[in-house]
N, C-alpha and C positions, 0 to 999 in steps of 0.2 A: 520418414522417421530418421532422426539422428545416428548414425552407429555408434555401436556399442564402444569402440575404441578409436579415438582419432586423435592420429600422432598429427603435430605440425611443427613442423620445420625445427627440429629436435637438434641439437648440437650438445655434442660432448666433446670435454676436452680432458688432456690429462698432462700434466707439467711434468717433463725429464728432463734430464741432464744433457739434453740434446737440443732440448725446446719444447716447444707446444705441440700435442699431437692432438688433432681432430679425430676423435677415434669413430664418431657419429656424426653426420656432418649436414644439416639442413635435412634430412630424411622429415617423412611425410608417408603416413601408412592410413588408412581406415579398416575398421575389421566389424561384421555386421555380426551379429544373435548366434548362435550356432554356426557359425563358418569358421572355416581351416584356413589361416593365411598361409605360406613356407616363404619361407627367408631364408634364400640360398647363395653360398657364394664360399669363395676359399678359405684356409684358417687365414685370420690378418683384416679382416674386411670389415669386422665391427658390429657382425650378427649377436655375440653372447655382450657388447657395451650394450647393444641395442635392449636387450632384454630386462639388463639388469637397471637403465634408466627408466624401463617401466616400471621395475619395482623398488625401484630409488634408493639401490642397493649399489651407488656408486661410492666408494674407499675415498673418500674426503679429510686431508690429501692423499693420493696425487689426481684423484680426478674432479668434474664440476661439471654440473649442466647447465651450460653457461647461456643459452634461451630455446625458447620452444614452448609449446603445449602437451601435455597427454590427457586426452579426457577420455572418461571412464565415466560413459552414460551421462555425459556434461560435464562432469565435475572436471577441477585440472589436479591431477596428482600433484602437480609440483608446486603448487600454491598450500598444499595441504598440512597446519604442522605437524611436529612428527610424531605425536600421539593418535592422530586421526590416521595417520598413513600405516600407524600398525595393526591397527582395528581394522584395515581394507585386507590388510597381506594374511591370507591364507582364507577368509570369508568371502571375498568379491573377487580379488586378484590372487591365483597361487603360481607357483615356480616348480619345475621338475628339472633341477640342475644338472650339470654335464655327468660328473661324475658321484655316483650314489655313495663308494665308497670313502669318499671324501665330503659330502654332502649331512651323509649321516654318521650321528655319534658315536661313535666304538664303546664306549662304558655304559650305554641306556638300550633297555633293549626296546626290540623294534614297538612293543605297544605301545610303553609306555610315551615313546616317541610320538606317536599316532597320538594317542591321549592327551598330550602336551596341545596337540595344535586343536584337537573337540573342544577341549575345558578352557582356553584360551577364547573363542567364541559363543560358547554355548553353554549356560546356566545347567551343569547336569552330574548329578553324580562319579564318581571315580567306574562302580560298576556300569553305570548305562554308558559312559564315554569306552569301558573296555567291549564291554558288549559291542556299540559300534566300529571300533578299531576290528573285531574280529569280523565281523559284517563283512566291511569296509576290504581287506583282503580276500575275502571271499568272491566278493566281486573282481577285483582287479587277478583273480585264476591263481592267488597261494594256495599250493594244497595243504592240508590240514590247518588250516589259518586259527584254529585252537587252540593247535599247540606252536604253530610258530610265531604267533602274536611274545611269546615269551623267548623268541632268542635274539642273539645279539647279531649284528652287521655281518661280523666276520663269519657268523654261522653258513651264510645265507649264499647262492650262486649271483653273480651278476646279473640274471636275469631275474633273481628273485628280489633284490636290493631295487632293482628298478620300478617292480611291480609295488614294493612298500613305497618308493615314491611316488608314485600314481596315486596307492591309496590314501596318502597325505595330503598330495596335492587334490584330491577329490573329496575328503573327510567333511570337506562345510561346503560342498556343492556350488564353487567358485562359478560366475558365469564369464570370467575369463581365466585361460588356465595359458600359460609361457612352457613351451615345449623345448627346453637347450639342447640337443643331439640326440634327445631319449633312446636312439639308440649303437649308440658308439661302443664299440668294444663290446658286443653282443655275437653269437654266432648268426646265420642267415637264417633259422629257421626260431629263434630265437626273436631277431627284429622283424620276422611277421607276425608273431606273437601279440608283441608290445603295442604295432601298428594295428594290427586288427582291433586290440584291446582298447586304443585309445579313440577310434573311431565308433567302436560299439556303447563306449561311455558318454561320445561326445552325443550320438544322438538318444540316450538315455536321460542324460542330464541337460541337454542342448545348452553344454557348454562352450564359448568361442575357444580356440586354440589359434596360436601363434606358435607356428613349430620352425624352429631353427635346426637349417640341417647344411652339411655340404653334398649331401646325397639326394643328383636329381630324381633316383628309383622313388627315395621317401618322399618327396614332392608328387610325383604321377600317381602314386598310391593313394597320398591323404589328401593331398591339398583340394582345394576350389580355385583359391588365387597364389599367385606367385609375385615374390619378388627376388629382384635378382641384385646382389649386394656388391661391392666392391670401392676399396679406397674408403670405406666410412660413408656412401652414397648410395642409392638405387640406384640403379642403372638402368633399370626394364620393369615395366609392371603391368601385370593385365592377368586374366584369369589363367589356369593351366595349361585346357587344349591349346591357344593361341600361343601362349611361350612354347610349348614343344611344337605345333605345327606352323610356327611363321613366328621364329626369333628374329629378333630384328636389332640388337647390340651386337655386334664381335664379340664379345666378353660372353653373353650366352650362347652365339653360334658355336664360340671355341668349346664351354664347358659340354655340350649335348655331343660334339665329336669326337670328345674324348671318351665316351662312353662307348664299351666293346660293343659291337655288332651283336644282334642276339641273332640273326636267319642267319648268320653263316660263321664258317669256323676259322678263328684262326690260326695260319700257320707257324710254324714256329720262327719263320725268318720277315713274319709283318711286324708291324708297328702303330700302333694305338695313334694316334694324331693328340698334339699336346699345345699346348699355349707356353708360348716360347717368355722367359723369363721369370719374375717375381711380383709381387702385391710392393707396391713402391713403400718405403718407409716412411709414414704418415708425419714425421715431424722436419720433412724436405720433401713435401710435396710442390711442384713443376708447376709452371703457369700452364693453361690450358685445359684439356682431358686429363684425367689420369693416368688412362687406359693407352693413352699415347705410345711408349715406349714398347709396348706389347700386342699392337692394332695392326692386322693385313691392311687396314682401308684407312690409314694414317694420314689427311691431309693437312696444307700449311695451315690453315686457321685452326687446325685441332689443336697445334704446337703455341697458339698464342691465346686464346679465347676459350676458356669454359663452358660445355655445353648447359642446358637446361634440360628438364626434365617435360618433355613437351610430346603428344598425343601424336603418333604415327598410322596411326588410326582408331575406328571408335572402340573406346574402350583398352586400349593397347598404347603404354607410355613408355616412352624412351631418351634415354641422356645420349647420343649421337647428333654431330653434323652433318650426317647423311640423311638425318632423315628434318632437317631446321630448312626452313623457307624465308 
């Protein structure tokens, strides 16, 4: 069977005053029925472009997705006009943006919000669409969702503004749902909350998720597959366990050592292991790797020749010359 999502060779660009920045760059994802993808990688790297050219919510100008495929169940979004493509956004395809408090209205309260995206889709009265919206929070763990269906954004805590965007983005039982940081600026017991929630929805609804995070914990938690982002490119792809037990980029070796030790403590005079420099500025990007500049295993042809995106073994894809024959 076909998947459910298959990006191909997707490029985004976006015109500055600098020049052209490739902000998505030849990327290529699949995402099957009910599976978790994660798209991880530093801020700068083109995970939340990624997202927003699926829901072809690119700012035209300064940005353009200048070729590629997305197909959703066959179809290509980007072929779609844009009356068809809003009819998909929130019924087939929905969004849980980075930040809620910026995401949602401050003058509409939270139901009627909710309401906006049922009656948008669904043939149904003001009260059966409120009834739903109150449902709807119920589900996604607001308490008294009776009565907070009627307040506004600012009423609400971070983690509760989060949870109305879950309920929004789940309101029409999307079978793909785009996961932006859901949970950024959350406390820790807060973002297993969120994560627990979204995984108990996902197999309720067996909705697919594409969750974008720079956090590899949220990856080992939710995902099935990984991918691992940088420069506007994959870099790494293969399911979970393999990315955390047999990385195989520098670029993921470096992110997973950066992570504190959990069996041992440390002292106060160690030092976290880091990746030495910056995300190169996409609109002077270097002939070769990108990752060059930044790579312990830097050789001459990295410095001249672009890697591809080629199978290091089965099932497990990698952009390096260490692993090219």
């Amino acid at each position: 069977m076909a998947p459910l999502l298959d990006i191909r060779n997707l490029c985004t660009c976006f015109s500055t005053p600098f020049g052209t920045v490739r902000a998505v760059d030849g990327v290529s994802l699949t995402l099957e029925e009910g599976e978790t993808l994660g798209v991880v990688g530093e801020s700068g790297c083109g995970k939340t472009v990624l997202s927003l050219s699926i829901m072809r919510l690119i700012p035209d100008p300064p940005g353009r997705i200048v070729s590629g495929q997305i197909l959703l169940d066959g179809r290509d979004l980007l072929s779609l006009p844009p009356d068809e493509m809003r009819a998909l956004r929130g019924k087939e395809i929905s969004m849980i943006f980075q930040e809620p408090m910026t995401a949602l209205n401050p003058v509409f309260k939270i139901g009627d919000q909710i309401i906006e995206v049922i009656r948008q889709h669904q043939a149904v009265s003001y009260r059966d669409a409120l009834h739903q919206a109150v449902h709807m929070l119920g589900r996604v763990g607001m308490p008294s969702p009776e009565k907070r269906v009627y307040d506004y954004p600012h009423q609400l805590s971070g983690g509760m503004r989060q949870r109305v965007m879950i309920a929004m983005a789940l309101a029409c039982r999307p079978r793909l749902m785009l996961a932006d940081e859901p949970t950024t600026a959350l406390d820790v017991t807060i973002q297993a909350q969120i994560l627990d929630l979204l995984n108990q929805l996902k197999k309720e609804l067996n909705t697919a998720i594409l969750l974008i995070t720079h956090d590899l914990g949220v990856i080992a938690e939710s995902a099935q597959k990984a991918a691992v982002m940088y420069a506007g490119e994959i870099v790494e792809l293969s399911t979970v366990d393999q990315i955390f037990a047999h990385p195989a980029h520098p670029y993921t070796i470096g992110l997973l050592e950066s992570i504190p030790p959990w069996d041992e403590q440390l002292t106060r005079y160690s030092r976290l292991n880091t990746i030495p420099g910056a995300v190169p500025e996409l609109y002077r990007i270097m002939a070769g790797c990108r990752f060059q500049d930044r790579c312990p295993d830097v050789m001459a042809t990295c410095r001249k020749n672009p890697p591809s995106l080629k199978d290091c073994r089965s099932g497990h894809s990698v952009r390096c010359w260490k692993y090219s024959s």
